[in-house]
N, CA, C and O atoms as a MOPAC input file, in Angstrom:
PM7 MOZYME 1SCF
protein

 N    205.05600 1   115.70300 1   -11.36000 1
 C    204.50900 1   114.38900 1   -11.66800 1
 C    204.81200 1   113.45600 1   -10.50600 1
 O    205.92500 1   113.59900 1   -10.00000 1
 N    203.96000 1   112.46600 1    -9.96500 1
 C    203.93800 1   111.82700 1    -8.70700 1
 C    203.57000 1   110.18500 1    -9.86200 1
 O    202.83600 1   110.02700 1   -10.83800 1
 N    204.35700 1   109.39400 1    -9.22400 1
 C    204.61800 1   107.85000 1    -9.83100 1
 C    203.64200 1   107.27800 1    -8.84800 1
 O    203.86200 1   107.97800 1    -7.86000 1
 N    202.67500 1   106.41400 1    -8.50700 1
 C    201.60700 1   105.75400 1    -7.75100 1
 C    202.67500 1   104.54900 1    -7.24900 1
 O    203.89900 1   104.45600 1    -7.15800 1
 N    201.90100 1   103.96700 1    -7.06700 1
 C    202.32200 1   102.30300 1    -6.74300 1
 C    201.46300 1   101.55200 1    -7.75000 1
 O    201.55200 1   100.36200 1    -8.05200 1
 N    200.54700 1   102.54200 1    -8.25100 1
 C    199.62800 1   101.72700 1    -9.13200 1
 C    199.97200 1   101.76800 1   -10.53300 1
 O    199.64400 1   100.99500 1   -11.43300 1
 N    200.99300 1   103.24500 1   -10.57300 1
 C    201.09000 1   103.06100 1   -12.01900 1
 C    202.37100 1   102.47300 1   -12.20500 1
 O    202.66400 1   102.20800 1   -13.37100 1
 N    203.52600 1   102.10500 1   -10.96800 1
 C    204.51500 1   100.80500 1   -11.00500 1
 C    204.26200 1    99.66600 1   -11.32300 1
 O    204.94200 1    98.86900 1   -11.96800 1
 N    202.75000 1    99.51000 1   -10.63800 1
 C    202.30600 1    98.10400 1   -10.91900 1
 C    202.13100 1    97.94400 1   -12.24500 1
 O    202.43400 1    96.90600 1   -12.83300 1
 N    201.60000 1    99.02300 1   -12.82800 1
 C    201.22100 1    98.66300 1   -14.27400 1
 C    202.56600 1    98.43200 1   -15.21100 1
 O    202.86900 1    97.47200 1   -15.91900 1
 N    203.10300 1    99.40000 1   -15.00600 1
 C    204.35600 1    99.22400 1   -15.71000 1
 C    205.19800 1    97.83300 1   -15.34200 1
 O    205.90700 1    97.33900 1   -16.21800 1
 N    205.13700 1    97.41900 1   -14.46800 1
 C    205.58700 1    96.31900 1   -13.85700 1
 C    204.76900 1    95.23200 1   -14.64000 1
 O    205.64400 1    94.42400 1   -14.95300 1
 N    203.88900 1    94.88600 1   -15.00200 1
 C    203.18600 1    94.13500 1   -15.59100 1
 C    203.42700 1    93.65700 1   -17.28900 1
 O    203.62700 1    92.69200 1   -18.02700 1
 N    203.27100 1    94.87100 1   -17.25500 1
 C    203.89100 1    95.07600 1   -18.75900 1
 C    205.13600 1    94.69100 1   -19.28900 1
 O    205.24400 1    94.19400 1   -20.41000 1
 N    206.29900 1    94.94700 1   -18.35600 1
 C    207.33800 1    94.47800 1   -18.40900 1
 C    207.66200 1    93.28300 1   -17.67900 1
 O    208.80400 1    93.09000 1   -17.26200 1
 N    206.66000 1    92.41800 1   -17.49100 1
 C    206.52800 1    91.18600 1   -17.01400 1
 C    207.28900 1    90.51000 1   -15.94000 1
 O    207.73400 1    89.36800 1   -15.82700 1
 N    207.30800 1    91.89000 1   -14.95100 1
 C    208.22700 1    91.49700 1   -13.40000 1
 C    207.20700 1    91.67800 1   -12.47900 1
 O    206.18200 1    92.33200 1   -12.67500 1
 N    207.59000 1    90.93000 1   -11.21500 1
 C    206.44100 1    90.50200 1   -10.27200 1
 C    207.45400 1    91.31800 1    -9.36300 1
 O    208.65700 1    91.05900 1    -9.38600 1
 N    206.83700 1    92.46700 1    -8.44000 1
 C    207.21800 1    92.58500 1    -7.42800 1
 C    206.51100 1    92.96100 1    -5.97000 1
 O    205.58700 1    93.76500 1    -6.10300 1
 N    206.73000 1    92.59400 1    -4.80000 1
 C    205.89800 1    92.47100 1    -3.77400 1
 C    205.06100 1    93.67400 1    -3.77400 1
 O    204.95000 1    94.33000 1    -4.80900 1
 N    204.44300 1    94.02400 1    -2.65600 1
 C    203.66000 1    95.40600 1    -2.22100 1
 C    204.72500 1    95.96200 1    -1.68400 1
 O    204.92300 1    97.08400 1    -2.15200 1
 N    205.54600 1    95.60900 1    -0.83400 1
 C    206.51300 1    96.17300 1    -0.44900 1
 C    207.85900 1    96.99200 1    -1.04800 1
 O    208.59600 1    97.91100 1    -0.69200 1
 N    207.72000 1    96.14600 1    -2.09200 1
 C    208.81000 1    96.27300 1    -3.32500 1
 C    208.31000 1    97.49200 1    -3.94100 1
 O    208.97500 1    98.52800 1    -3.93900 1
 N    207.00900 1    97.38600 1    -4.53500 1
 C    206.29600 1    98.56500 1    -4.94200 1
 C    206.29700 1    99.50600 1    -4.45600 1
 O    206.54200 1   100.40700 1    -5.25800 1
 N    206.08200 1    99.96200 1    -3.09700 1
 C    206.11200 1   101.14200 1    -2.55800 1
 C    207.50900 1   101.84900 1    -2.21200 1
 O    207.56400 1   103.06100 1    -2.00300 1
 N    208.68000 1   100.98100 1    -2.16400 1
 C    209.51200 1   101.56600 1    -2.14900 1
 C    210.16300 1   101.54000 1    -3.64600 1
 O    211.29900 1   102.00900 1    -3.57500 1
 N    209.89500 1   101.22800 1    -4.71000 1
 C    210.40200 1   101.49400 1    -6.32200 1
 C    209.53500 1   102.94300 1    -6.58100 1
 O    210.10700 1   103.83000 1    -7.21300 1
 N    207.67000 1   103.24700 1    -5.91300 1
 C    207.40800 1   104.18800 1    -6.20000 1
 C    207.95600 1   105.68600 1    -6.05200 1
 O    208.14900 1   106.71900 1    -6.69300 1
 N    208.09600 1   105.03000 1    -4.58500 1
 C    209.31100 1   106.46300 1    -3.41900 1
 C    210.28700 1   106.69000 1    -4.20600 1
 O    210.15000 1   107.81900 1    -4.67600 1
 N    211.31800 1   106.12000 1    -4.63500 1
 C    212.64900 1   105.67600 1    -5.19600 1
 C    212.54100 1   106.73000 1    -6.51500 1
 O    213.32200 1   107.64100 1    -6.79000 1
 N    210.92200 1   106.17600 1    -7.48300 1
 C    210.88300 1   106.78700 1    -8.75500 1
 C    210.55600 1   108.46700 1    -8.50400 1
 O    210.90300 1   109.25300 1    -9.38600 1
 N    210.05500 1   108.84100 1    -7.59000 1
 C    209.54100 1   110.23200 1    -7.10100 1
 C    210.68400 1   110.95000 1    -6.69200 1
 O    210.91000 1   112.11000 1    -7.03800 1
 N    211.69600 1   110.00100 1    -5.66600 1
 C    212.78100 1   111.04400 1    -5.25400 1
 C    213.57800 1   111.25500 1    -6.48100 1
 O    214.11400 1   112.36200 1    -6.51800 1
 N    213.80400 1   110.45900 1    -7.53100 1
 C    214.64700 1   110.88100 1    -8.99000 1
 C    213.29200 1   111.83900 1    -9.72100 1
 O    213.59000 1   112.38900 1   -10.78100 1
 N    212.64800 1   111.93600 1    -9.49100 1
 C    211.66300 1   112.88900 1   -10.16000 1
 C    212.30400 1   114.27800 1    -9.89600 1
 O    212.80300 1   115.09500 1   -10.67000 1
 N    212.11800 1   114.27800 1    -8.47300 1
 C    211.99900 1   115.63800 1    -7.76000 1
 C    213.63900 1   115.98200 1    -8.29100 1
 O    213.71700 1   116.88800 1    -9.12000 1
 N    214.60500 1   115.48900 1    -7.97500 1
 C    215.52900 1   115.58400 1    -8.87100 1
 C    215.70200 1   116.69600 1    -9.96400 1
 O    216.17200 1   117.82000 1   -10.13700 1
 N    214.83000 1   115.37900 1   -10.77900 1
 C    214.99000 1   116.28800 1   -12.12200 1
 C    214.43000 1   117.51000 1   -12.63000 1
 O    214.54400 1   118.17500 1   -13.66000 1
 N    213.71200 1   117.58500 1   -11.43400 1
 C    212.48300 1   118.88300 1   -11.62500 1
 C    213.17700 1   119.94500 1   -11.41700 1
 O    212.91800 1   121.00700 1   -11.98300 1
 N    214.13500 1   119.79600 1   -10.58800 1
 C    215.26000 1   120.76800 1    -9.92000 1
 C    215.60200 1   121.51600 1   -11.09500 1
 O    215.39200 1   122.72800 1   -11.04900 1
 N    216.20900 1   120.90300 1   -12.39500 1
 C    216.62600 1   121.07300 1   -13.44100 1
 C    215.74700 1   122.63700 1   -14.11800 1
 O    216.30700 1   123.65400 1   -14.52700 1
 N    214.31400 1   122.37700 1   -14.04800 1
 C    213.42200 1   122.84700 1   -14.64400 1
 C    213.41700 1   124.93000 1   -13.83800 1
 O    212.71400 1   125.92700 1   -14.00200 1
 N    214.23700 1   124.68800 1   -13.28900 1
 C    214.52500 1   125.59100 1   -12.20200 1
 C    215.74400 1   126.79300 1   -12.95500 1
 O    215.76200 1   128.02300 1   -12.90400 1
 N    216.52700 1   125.97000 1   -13.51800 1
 C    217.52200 1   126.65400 1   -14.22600 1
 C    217.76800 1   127.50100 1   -15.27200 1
 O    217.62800 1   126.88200 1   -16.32700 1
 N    218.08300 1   128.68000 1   -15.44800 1
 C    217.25400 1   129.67200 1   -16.67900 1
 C    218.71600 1   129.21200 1   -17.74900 1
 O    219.91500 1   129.10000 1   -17.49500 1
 N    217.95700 1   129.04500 1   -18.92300 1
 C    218.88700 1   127.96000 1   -19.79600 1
 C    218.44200 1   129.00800 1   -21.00500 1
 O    218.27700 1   128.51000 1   -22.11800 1
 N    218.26100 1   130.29900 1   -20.85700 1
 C    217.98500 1   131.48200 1   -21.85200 1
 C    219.18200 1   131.39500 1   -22.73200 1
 O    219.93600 1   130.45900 1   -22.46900 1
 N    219.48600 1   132.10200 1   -23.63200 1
 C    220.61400 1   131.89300 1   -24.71900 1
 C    221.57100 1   130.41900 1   -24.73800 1
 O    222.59900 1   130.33400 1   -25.41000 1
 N    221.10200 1   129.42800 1   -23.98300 1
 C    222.03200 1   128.03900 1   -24.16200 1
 C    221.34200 1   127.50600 1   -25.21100 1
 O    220.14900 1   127.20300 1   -25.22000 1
 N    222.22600 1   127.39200 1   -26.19400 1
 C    221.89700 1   126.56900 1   -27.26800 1
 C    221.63200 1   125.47100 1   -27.24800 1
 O    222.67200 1   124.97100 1   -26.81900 1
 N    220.66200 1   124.35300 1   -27.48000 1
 C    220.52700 1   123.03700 1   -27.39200 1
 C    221.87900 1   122.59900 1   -27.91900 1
 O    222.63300 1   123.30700 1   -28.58600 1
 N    222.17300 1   120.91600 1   -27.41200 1
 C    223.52200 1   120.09100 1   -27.78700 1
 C    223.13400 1   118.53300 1   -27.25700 1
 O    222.49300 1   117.90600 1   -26.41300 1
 N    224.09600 1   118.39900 1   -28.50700 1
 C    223.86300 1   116.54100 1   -28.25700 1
 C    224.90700 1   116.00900 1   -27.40000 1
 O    224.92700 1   114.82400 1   -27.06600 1
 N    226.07300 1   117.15400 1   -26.91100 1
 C    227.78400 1   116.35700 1   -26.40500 1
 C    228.08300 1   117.75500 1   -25.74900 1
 O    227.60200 1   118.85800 1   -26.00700 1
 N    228.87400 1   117.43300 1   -24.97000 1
 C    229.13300 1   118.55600 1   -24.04600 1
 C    230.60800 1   119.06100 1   -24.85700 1
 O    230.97700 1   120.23000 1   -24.74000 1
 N    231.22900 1   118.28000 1   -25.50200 1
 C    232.85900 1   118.59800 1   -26.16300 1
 C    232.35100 1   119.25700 1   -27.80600 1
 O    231.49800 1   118.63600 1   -28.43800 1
 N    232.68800 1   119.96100 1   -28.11900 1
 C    232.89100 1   120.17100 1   -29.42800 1
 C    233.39300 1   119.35200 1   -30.47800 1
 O    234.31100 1   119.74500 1   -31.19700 1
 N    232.64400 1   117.81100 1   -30.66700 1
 C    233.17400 1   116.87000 1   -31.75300 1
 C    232.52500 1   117.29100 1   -32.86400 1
 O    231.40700 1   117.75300 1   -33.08900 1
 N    234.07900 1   116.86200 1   -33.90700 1
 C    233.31200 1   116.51200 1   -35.48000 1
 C    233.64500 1   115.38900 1   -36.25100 1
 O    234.82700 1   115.07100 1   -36.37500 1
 N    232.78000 1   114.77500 1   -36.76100 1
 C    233.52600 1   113.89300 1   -37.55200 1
 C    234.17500 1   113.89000 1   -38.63300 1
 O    233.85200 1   114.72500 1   -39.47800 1
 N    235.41600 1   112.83500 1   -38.95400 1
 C    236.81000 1   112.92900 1   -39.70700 1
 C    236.39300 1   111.99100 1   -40.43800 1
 O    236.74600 1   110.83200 1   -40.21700 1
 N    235.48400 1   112.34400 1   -41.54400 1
 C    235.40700 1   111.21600 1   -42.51600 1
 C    236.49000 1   111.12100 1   -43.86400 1
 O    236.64200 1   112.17300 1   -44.48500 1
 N    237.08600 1   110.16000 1   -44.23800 1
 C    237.69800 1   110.17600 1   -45.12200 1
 C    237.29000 1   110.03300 1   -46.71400 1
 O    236.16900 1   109.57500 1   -46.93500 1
 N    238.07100 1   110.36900 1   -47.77500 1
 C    237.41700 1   110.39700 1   -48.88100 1
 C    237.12400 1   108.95800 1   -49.74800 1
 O    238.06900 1   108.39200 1   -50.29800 1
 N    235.92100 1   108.48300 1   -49.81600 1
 C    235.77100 1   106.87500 1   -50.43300 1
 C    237.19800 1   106.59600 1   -51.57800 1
 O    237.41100 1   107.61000 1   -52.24300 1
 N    237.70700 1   105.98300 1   -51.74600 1
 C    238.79300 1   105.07800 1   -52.50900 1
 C    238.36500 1   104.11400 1   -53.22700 1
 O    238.14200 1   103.19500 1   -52.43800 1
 N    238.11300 1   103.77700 1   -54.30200 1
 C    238.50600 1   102.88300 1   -55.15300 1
 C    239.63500 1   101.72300 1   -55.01100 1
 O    240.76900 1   102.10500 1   -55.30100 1
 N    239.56800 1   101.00700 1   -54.80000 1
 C    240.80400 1    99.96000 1   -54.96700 1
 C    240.54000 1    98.54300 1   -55.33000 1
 O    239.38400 1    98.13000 1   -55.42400 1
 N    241.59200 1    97.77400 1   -55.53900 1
 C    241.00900 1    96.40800 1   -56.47000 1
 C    240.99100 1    95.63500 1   -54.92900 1
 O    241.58500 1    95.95300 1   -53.89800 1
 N    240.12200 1    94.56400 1   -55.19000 1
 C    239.57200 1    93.59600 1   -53.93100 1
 C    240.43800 1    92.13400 1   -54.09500 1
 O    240.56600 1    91.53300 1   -55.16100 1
 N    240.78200 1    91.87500 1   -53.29500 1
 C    241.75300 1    90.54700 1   -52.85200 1
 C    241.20400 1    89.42900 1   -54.15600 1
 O    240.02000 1    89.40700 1   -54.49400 1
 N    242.01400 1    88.73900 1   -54.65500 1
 C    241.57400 1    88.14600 1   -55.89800 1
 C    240.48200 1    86.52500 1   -55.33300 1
 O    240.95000 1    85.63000 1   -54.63000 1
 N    239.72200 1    86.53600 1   -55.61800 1
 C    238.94200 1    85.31600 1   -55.03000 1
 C    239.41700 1    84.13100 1   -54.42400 1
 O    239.20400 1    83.74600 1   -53.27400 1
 N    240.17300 1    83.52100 1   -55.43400 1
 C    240.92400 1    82.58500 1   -54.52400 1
 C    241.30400 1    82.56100 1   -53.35700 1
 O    240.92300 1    81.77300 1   -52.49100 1
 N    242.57800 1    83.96700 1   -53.17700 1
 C    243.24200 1    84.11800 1   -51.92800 1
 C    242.06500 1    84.23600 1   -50.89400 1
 O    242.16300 1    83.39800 1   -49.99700 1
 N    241.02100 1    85.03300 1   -50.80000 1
 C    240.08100 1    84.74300 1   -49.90600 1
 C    239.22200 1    83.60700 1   -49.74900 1
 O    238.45900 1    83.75900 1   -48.79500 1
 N    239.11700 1    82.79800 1   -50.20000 1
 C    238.07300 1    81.79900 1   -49.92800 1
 C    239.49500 1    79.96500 1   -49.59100 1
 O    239.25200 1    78.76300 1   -49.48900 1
 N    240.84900 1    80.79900 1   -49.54000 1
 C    241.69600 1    79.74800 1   -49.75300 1
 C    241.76100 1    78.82600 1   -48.38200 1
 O    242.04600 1    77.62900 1   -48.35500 1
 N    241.31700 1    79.94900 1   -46.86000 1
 C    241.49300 1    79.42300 1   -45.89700 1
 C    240.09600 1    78.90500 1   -45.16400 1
 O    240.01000 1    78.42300 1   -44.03500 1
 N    238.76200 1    79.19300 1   -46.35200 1
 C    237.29200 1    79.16900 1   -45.95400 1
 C    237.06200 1    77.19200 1   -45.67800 1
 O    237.14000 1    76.23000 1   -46.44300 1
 N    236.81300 1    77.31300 1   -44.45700 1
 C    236.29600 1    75.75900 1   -44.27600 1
 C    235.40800 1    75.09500 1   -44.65000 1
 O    235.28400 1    73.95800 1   -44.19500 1
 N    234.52500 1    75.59500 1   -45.58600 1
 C    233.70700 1    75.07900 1   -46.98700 1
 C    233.16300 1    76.64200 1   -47.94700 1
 O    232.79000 1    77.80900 1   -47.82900 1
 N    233.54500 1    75.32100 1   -49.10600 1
 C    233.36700 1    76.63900 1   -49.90500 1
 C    232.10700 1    76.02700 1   -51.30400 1
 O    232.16000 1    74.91200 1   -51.82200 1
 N    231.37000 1    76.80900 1   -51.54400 1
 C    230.32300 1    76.46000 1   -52.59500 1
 C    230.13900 1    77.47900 1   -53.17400 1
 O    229.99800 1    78.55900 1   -52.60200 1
 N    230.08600 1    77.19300 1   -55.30000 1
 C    229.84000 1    78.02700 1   -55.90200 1
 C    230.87000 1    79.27000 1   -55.94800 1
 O    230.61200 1    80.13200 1   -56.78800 1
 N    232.09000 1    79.46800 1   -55.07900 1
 C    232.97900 1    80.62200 1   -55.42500 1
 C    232.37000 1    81.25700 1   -54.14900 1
 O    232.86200 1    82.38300 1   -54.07400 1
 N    231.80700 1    81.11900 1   -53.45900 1
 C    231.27600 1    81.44600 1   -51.73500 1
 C    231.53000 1    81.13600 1   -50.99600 1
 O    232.15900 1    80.08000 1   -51.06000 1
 N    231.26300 1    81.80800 1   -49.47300 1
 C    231.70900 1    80.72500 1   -48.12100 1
 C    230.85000 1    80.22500 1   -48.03300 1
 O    229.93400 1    80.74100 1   -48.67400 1
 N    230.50600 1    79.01700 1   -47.29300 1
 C    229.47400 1    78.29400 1   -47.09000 1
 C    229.19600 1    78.09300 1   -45.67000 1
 O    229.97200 1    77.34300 1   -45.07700 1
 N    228.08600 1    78.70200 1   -44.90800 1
 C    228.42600 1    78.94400 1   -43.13600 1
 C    226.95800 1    77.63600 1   -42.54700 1
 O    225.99000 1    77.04400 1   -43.02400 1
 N    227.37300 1    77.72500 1   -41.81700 1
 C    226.32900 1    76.65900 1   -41.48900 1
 C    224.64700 1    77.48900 1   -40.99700 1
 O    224.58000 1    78.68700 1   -40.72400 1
 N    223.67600 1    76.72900 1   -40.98200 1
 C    222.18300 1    77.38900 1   -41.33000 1
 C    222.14500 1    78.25400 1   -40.15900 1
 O    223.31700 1    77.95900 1   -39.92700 1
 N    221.92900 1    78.86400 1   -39.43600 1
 C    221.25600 1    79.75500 1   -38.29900 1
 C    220.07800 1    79.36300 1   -37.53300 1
 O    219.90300 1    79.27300 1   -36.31800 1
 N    219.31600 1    79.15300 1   -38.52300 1
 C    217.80800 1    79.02800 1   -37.62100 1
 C    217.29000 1    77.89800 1   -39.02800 1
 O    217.34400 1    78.20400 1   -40.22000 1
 N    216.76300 1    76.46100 1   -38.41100 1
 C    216.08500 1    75.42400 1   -39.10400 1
 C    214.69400 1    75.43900 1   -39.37300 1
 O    214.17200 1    74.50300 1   -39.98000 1

């Protein structure tokens, strides 16, 4: 696959950045030499490698959900800098 200058431009457009002719032709070069790169890859006989998301052998350590009683209302809302209705009361976000 070969990147143009034309199809930078487009993409460039789209992502609503202005860059010279000059700029362009060397982001196209730039995108081709990481091409060729990766093509390298395509080179490698990857026969019995199992696909993987992590190169380490992780698993996750989930613990078992718990039940427990929740801080009694008061004590939480005791240090809340306004409080309405048994709630915190936060100021609006967006008017």
């Amino acid at each position: 696959m070969i990147v143009s200058e034309e199809k930078v431009r487009q993409v460039a457009e789209l992502a609503r950045l202005a860059f010279s002719e000059a700029e362009l032709r060397n982001l196209a070069g730039e995108f081709n030499r990481i091409l060729q790169a990766f093509a390298k890859l395509n080179e490698v006989d990857t026969t019995g490698v199992p696909p993987t998301a992590h190169v380490l052998k992780v698993k996750n350590r989930f613990r078992a959900d718990q039940v427990k009683p929740s801080l009694p209302r008061a004590d939480v809302l005791k240090n809340a800098s306004a409080v309405k209705d048994g709630s915190f009361v936060a100021p609006p976000v967006m008017e």
